[in-house]
N, C-alpha and C positions, 0 to 999 in steps of 0.2 A: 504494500500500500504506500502510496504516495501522501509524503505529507505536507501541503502548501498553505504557505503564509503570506497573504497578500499584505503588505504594509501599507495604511495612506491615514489621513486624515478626513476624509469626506469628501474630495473634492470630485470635477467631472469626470478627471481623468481614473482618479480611482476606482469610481463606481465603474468606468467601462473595463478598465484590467478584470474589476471585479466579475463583472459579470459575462468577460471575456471566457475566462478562466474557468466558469462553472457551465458556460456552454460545451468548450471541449472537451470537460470532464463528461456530460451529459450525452453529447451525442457521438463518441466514444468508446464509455461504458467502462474509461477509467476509473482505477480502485484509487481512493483519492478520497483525503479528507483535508478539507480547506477551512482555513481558520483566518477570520479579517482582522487586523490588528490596526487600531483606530487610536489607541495609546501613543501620544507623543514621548513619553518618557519610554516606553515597554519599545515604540520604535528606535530610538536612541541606541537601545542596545545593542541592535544589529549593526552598529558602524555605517549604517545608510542615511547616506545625507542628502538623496532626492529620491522621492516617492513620486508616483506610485513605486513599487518595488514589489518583487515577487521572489521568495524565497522555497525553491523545491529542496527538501531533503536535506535542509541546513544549508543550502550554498543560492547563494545571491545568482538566479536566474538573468533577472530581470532590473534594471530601476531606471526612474527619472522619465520615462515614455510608456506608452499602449504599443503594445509587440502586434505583429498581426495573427492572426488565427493560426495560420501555416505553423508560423515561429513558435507559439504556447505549444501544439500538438507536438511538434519535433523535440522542441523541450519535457514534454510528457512520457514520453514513447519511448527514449533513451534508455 
């Protein structure tokens, strides 16, 4: 199982990683458990200093932009 941490704060771009992320889980049928992390301190932690950010599996996929669909899935597949 895949375990993905989307980092942001609320913004547009976040909610589109967000819900970028849960479509290719969805239509997929990736085992995957996604957790939003909306904490500015709890994000801190990751050493990520632009969000949106996407963390698979402990390691910094993604950050600071909206990937495209292709890109999340290759990153998932892996």
């Amino acid at each position: 199982m895949k375990i993905i941490k989307i980092l942001g704060t609320g913004c547009a771009k976040y909610k589109a990683v967000t819900s970028l992320v849960q479509d290719v889980v969805n239509e997929n049928n990736i085992n995957a458990h996604i957790e939003k992390v909306e904490d500015i301190t709890e994000i801190l932690t990751f050493n990520v200093m632009a969000t949106p950010a996407v963390i698979i599996d402990s390691i910094i996929a993604i950050k600071g932009r909206v990937p495209s669909k292709s890109e999340v899935f290759e990153l998932l597949t892996q």
